[in-house]
Biopython code that builds the backbone (N, CA, C, O; Angstrom):
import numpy as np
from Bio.PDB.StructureBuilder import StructureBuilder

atoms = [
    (1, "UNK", "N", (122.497, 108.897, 78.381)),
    (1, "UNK", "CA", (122.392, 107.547, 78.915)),
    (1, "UNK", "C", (122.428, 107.527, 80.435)),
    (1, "UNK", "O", (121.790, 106.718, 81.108)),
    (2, "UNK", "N", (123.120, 108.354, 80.866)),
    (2, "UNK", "CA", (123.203, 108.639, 82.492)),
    (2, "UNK", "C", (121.787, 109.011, 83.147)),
    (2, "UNK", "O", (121.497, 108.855, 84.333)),
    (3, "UNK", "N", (121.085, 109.454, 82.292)),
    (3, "UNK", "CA", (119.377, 110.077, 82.720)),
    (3, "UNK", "C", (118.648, 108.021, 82.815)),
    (3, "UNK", "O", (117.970, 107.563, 83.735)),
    (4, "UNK", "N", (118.981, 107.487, 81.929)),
    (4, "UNK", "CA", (118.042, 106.251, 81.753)),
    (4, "UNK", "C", (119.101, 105.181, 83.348)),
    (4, "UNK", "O", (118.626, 104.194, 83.910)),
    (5, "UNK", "N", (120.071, 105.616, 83.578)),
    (5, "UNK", "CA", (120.681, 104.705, 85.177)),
    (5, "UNK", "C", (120.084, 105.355, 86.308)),
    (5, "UNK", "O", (120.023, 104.769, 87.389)),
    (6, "UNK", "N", (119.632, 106.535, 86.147)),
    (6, "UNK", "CA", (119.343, 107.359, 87.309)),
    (6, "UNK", "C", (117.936, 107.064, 87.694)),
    (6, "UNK", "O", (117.439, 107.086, 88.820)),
    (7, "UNK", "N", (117.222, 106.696, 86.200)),
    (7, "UNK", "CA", (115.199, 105.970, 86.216)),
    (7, "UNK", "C", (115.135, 104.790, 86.858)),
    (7, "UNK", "O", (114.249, 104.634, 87.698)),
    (8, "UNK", "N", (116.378, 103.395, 86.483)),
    (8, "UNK", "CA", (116.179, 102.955, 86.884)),
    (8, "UNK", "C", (116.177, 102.752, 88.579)),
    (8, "UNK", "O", (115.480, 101.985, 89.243)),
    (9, "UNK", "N", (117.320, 103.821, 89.077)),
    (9, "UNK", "CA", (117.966, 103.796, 90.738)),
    (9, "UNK", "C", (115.895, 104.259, 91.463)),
    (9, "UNK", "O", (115.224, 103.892, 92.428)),
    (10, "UNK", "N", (115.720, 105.011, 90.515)),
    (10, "UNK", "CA", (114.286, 105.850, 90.967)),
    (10, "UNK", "C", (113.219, 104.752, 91.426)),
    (10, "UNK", "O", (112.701, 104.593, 92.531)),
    (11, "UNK", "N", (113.014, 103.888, 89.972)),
    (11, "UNK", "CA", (112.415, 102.907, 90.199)),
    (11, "UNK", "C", (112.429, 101.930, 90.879)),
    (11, "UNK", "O", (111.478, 101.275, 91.305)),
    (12, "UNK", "N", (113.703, 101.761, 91.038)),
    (12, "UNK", "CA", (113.901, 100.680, 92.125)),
    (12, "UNK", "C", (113.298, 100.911, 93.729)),
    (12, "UNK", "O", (112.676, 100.128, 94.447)),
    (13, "UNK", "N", (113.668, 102.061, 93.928)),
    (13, "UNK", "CA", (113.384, 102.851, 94.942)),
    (13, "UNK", "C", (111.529, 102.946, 95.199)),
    (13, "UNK", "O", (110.935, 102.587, 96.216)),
    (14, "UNK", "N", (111.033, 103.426, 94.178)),
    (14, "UNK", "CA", (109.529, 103.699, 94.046)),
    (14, "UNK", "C", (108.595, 102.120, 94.914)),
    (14, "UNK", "O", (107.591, 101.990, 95.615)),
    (15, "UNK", "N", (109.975, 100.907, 94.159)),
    (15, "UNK", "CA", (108.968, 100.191, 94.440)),
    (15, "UNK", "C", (109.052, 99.162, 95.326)),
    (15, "UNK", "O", (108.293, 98.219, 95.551)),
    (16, "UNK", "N", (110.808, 99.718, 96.110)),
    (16, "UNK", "CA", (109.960, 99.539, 97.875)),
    (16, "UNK", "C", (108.892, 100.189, 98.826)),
    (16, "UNK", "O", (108.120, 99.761, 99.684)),
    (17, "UNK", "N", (109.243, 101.607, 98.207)),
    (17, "UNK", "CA", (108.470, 102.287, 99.260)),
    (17, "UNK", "C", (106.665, 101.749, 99.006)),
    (17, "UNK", "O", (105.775, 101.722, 99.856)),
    (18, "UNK", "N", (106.588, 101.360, 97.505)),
    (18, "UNK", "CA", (105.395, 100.822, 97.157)),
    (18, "UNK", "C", (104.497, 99.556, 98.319)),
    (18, "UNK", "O", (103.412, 99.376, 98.872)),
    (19, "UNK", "N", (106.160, 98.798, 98.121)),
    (19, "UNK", "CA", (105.678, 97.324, 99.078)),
    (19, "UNK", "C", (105.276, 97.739, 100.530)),
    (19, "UNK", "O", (104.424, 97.152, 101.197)),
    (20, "UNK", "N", (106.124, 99.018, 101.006)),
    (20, "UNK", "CA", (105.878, 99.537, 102.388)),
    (20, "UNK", "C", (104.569, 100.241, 102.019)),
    (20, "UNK", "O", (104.271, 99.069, 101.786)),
    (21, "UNK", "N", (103.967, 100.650, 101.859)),
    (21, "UNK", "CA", (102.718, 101.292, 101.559)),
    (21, "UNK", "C", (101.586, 100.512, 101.246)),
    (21, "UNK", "O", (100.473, 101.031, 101.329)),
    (22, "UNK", "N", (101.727, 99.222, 100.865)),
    (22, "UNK", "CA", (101.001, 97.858, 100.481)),
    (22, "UNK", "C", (100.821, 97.287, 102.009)),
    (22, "UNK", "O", (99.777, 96.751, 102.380)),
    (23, "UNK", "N", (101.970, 97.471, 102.849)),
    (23, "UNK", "CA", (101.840, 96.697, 104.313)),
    (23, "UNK", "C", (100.233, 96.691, 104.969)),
    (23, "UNK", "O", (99.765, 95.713, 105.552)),
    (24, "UNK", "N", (99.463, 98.045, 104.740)),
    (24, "UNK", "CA", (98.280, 98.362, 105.761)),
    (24, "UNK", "C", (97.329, 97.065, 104.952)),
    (24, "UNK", "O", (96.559, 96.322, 105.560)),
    (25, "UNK", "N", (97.527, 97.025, 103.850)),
    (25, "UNK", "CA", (96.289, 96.028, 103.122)),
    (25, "UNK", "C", (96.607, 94.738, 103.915)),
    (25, "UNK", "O", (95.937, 94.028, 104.666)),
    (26, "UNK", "N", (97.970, 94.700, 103.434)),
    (26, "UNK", "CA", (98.197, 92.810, 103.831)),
    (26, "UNK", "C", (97.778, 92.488, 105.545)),
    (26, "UNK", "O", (97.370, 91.472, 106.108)),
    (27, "UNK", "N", (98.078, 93.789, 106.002)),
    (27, "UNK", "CA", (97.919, 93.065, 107.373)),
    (27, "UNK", "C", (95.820, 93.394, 107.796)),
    (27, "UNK", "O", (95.126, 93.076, 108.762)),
    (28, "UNK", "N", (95.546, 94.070, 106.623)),
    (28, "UNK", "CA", (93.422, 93.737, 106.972)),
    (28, "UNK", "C", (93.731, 92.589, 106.556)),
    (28, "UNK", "O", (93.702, 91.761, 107.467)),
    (29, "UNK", "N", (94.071, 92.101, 105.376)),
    (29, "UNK", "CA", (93.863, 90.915, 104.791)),
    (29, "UNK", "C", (94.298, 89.723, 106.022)),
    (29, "UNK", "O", (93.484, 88.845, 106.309)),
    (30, "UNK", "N", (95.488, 89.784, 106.621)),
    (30, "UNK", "CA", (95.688, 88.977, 107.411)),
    (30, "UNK", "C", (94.401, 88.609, 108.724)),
    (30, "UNK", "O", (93.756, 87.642, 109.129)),
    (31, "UNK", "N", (94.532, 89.771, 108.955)),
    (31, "UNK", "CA", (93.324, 90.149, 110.521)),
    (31, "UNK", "C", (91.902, 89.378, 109.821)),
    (31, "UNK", "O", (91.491, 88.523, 110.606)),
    (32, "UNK", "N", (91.156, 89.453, 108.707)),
    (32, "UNK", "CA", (90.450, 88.680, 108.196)),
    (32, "UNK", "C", (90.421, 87.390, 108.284)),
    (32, "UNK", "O", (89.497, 86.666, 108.653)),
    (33, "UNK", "N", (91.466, 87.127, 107.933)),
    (33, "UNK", "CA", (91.935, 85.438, 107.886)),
    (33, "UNK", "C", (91.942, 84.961, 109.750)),
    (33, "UNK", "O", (91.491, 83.872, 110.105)),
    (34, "UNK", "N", (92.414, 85.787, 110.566)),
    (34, "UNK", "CA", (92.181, 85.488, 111.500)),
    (34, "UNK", "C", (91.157, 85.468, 112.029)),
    (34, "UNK", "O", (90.990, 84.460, 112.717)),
    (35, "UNK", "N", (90.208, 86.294, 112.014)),
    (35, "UNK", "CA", (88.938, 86.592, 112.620)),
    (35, "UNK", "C", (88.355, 85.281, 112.113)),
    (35, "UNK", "O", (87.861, 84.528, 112.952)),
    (36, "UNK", "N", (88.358, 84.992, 111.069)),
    (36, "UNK", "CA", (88.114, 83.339, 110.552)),
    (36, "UNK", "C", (88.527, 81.796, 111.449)),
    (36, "UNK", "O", (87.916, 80.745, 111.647)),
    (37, "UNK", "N", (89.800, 82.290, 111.813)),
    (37, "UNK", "CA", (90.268, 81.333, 112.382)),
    (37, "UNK", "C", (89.426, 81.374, 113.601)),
    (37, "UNK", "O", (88.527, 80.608, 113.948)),
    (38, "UNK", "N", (89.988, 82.602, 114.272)),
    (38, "UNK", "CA", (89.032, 82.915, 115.607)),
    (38, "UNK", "C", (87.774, 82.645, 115.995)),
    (38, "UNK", "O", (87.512, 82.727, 117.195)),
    (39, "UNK", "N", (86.911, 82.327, 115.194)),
    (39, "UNK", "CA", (85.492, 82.749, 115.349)),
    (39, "UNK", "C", (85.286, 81.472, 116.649)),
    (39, "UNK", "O", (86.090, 80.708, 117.182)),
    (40, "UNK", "N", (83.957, 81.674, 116.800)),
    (40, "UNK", "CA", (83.841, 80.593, 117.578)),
    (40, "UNK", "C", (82.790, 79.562, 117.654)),
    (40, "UNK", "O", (82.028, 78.873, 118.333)),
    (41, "UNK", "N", (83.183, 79.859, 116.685)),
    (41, "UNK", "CA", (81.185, 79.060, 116.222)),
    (41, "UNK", "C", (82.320, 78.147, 115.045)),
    (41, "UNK", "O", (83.391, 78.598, 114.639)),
    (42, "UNK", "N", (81.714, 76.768, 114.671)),
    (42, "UNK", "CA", (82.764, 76.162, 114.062)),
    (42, "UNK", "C", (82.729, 76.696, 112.619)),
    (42, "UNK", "O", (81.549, 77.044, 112.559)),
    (43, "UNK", "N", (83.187, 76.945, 111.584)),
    (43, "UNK", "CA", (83.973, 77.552, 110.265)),
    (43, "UNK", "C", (83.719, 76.476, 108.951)),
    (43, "UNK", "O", (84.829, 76.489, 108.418)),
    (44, "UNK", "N", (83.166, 75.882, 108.431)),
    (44, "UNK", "CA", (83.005, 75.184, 107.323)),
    (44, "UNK", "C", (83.291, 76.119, 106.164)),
    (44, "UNK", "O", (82.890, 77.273, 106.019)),
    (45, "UNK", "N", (84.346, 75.126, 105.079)),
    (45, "UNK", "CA", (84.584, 75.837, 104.212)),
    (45, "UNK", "C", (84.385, 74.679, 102.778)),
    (45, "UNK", "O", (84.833, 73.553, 102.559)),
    (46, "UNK", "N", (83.556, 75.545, 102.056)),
    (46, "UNK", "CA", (82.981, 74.391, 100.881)),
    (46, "UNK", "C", (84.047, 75.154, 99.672)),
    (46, "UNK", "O", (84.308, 76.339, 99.460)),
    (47, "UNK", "N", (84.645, 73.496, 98.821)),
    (47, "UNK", "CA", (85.956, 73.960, 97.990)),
    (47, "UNK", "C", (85.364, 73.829, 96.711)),
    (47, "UNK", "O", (85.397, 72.599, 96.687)),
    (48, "UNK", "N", (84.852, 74.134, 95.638)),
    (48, "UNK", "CA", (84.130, 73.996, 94.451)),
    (48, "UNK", "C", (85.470, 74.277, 93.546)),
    (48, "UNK", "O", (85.915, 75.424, 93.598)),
    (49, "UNK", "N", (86.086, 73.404, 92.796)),
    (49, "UNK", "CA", (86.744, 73.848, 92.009)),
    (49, "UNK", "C", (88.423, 73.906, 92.463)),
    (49, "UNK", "O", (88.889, 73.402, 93.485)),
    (50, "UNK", "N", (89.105, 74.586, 91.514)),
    (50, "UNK", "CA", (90.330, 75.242, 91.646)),
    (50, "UNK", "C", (90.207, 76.146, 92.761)),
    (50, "UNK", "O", (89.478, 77.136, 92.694)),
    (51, "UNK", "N", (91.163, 75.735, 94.206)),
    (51, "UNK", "CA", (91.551, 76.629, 95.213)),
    (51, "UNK", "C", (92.747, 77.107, 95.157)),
    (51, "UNK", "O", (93.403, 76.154, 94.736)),
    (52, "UNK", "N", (93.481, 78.013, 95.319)),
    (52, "UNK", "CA", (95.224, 78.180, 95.024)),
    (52, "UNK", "C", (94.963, 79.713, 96.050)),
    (52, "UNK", "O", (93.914, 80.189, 96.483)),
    (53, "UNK", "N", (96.278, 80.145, 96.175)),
    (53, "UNK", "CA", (96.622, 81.160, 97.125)),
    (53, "UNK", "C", (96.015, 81.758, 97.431)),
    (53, "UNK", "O", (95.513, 80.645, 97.276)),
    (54, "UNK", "N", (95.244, 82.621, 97.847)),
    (54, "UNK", "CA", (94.385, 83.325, 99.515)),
    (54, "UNK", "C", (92.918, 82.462, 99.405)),
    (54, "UNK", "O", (91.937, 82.766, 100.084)),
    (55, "UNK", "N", (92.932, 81.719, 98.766)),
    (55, "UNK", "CA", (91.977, 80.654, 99.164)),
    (55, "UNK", "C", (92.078, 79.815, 99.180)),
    (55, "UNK", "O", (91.030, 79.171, 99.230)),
    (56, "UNK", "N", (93.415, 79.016, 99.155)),
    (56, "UNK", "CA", (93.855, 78.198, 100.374)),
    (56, "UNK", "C", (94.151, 78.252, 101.453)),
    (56, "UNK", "O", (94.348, 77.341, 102.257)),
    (57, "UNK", "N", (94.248, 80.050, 101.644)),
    (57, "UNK", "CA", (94.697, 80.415, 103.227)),
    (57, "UNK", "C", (93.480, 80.484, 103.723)),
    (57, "UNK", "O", (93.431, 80.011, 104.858)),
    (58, "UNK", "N", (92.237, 80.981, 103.225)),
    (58, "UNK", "CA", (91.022, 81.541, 103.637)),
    (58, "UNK", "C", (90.636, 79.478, 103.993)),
    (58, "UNK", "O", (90.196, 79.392, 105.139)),
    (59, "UNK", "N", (90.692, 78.519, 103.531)),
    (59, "UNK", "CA", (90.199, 77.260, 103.709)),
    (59, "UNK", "C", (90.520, 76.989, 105.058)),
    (59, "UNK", "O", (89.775, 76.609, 105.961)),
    (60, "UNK", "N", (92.305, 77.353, 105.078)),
    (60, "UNK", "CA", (92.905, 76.691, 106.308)),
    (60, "UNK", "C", (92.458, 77.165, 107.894)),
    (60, "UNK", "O", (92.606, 76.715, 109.030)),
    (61, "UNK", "N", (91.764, 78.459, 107.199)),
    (61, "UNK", "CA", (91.717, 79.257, 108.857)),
    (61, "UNK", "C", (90.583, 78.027, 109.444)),
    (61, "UNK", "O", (90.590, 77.674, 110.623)),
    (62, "UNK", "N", (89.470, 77.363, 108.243)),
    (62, "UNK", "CA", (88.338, 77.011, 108.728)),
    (62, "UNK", "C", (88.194, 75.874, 109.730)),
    (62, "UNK", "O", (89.217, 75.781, 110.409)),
    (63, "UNK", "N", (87.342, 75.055, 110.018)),
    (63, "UNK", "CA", (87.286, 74.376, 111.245)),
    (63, "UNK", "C", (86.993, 72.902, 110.770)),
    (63, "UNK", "O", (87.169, 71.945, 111.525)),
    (64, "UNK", "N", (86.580, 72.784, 109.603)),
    (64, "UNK", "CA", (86.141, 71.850, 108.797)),
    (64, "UNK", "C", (85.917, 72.223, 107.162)),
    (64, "UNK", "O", (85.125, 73.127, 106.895)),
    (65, "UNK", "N", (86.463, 71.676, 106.320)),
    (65, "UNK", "CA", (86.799, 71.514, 104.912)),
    (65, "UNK", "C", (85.994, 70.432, 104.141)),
    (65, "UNK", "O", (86.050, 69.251, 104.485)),
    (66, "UNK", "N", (85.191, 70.889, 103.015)),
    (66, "UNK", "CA", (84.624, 69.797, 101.932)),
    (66, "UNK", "C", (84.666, 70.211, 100.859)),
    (66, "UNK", "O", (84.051, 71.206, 100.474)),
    (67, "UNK", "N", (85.316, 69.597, 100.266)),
    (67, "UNK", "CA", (85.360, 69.870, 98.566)),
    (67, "UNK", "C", (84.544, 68.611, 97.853)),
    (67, "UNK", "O", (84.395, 67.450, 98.234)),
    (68, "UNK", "N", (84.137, 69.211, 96.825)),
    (68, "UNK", "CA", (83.840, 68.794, 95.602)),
    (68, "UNK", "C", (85.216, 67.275, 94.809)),
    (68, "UNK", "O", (86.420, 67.185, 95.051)),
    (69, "UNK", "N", (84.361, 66.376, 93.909)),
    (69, "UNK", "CA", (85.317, 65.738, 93.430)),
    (69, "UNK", "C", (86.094, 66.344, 92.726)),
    (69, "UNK", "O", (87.213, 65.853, 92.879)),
    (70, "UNK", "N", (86.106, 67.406, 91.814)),
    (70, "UNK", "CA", (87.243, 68.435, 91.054)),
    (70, "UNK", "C", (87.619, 69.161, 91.763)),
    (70, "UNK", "O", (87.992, 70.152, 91.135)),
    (71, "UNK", "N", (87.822, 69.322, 93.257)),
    (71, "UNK", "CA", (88.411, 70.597, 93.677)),
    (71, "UNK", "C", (89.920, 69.934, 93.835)),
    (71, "UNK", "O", (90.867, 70.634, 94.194)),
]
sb = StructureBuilder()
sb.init_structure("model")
sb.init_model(0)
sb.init_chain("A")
sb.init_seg("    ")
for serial, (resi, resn, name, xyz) in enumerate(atoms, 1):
    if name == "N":
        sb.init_residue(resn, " ", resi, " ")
    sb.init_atom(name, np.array(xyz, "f"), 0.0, 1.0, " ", f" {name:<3s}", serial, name[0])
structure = sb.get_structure()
């Protein structure tokens, strides 16, 4: 039983270093979203539908927003 406390200490472990190893994505993903924001030409963002998390972030960077009556 001492082998199955020691998997979990492992695992626990595995899956910070996981989230630290995940960091390089989130921050392209971020730099994307900015370069969006950044641009300089104005940003229209058309909402068709269900928008929810990184495309509500990807909407907000834009400069102007239109959705659809179901979005």
């Amino acid at each position: 039983d001492d082998d199955d406390d020691d998997d979990d200490a492992t695992t626990s472990k595995d899956t910070a270093r996981k989230s630290i190893a995940f960091l390089p994505q989130i921050l392209q993903m971020q730099a994307a979203f900015t370069a969006v924001e950044q641009c300089p030409v104005p940003v229209v963002a058309a909402i068709h539908g269900a928008c929810v998390g990184a495309g509500v972030d990807l909407v907000c960077c834009a400069d102007v927003r239109v959705c659809s009556s179901d979005a």
